[in-house]
N, C-alpha and C positions, 0 to 999 in steps of 0.2 A: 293634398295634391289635386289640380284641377281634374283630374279624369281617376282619381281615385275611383272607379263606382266600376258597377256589368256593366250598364248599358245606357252609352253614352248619345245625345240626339242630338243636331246641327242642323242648321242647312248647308249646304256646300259650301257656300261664300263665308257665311262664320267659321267655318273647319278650319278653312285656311290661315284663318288669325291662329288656332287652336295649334295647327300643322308645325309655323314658326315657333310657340313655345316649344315643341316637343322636341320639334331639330337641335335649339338652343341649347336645351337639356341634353340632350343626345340622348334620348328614350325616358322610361316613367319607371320606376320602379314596382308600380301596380297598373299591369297594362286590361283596362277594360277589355268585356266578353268579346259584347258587339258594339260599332258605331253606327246609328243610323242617321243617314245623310236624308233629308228630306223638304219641301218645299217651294223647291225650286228644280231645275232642268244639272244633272251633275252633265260635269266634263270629266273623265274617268282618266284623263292624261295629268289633271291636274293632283292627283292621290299619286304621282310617280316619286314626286318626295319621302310620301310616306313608306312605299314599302322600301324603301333604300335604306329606313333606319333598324337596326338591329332592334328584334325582339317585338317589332309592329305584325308578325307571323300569328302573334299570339288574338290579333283581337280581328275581327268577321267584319271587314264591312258593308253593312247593306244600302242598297241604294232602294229608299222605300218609296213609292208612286201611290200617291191616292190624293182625293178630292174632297171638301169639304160635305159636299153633297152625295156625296159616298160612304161619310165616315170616315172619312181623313186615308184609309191606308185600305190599298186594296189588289197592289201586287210587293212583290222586293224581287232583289238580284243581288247573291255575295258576289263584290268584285273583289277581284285578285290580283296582282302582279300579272298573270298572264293573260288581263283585258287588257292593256295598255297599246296599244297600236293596233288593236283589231278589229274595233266597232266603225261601223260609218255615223252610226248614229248609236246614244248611249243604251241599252237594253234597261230594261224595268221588270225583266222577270214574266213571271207566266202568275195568271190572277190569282187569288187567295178559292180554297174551297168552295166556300159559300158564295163565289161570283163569279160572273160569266162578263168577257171581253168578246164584243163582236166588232170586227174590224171594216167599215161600211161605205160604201159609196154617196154622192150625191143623192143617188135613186132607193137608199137603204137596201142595198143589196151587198151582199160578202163580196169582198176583193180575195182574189187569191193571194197565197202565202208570195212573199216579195215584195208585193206592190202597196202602194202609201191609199191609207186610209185612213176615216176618219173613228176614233175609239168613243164605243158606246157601251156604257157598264149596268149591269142586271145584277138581282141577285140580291142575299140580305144585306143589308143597312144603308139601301136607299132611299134617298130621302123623300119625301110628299111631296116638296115643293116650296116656293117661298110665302113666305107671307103676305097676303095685301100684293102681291104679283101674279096675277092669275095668266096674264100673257105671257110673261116671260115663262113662268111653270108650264104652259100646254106648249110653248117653243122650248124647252130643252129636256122635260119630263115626257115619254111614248110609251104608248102600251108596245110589249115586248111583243113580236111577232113569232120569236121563236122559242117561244115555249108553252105550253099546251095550260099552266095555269094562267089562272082566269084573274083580268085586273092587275095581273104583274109590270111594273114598270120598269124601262131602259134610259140611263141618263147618258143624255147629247154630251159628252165631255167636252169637245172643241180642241182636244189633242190631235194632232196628225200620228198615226203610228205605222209601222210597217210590223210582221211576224215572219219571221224567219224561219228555215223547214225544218231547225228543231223546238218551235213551241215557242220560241222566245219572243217576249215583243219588246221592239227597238222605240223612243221617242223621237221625233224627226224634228216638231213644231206645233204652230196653233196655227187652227186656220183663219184666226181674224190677220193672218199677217202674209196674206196672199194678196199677190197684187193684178194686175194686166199693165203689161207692157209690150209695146206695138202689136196686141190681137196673142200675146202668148201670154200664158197662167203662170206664174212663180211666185213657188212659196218663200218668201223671205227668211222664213224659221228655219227652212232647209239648210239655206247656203248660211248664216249664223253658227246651226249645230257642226255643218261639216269643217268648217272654217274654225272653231273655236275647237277643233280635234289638232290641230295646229303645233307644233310641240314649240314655236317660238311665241305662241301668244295664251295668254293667259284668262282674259276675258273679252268677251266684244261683242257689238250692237249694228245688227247691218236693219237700212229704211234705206226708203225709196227719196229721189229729192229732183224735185224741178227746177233748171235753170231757169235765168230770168229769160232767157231766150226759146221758153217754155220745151226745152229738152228733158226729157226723163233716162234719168240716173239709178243707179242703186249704189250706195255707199255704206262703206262699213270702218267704223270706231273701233278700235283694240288700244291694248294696253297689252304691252311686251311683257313673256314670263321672266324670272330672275334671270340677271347675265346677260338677257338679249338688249342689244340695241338695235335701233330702225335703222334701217339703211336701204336704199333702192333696191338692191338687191333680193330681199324680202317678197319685195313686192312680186317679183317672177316665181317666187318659191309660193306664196297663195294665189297666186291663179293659174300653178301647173298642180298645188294639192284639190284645187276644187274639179278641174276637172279629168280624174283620175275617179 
């Protein structure tokens, strides 16, 4: 059986090919420990299938956050049935033991718990740096400023995250996908993660786009979840969920 095993690993996007077997079947007769979801950004609405099916109680799924340059995994979060309409943005759990999340300003200074910053990770199994990249390694490799050993380094992730005032840290976006338009800063990654919380869409890709009458735009690509179809009416239901 495909998930015959403990512990089962995806990224999100292939789960959901996985998801459809299991519906088909109407459950597994050997329902794995845990699933760990990883390598890409989860939408935590789209796991609502899952726990609808009988006996999906039985298995943990975690949603695991890390970076190559990190050692692949360096927080998780079990989601449950009762994440489903609650996040603005998907949580990723609170960091592993052995490392530290500092959540930092332009000026590498701490942002208070709420507000978006950007994630910097410390701590063991961070990397040297690249190869034959010594620029790229001294821009995204810093000596750690908060912590009293000597030569420890903090890696520039280029994730946006917010933490919330119980510990948790939420993913928002990257910030190579900020833009300016007319004199104001927006993160594109934002309005994507909040928009893809959406219970009538299932995936989607918002950029910026210039008219030929050089107007700037921001547009956003989706693909309807099961059952739904497009209809104008849609379109008044995300742009009163985004700004809510």
């Amino acid at each position: 059986e495909a998930m015959g095993v403990t512990v089962f690993s995806q990224t999100p996007a292939a789960f959901q090919n996985t998801l459809e077997v299991v519906r088909e079947r109407g459950g597994l007769s050997h329902w794995p420990r845990y699933v760990n979801l990883g390598g890409e950004s989860l939408v935590i609405e789209n796991l609502e299938p899952w726990f609808q099916i009988a006996g999906s109680e039985k298995t943990v799924i975690m949603n695991i956050y890390g970076i190559t340059e990190t050692t692949c995994m360096s927080s998780s979060y079990g989601v449950t049935a009762k994440d489903l309409g609650v996040h603005r943005f998907t949580p990723i759990g609170k960091p592993f033991p052995d490392q530290s999340f500092y959540i930092l300003d332009a000026h590498l200074n701490p942002v208070p718990d709420g507000i978006m910053g950007e994630l910097y990770i410390s701590g063991a199994g961070i990397a040297e740096g690249y190869i034959g990249q010594f620029a790229l390694t001294r821009e995204r490799f810093l000596l750690d400023p908060f912590t009293s050993e000597a030569n420890d380094f903090m890696y520039k992730s280029g994730d946006l995250v917010i933490r919330d005032a119980e510990g948790l840290v939420h993913y928002v976006g990257r910030t190579d996908s900020q833009i300016n338009m007319r004199g104001i800063r927006i993160e594109l990654g934002e309005i994507e993660s909040v928009l893809s919380s959406h219970e009538a869409i299932n995936k989607c890709f918002v950029t910026d786009f210039t008219t030929d009458g050089d107007e700037q735009m921001i547009v956003a690509y989706w693909t309807p979840a099961d059952g739904v179809a497009a209809d104008a009416d849609l379109d008044a239901s995300f742009k009163a969920h985004l700004e809510e």
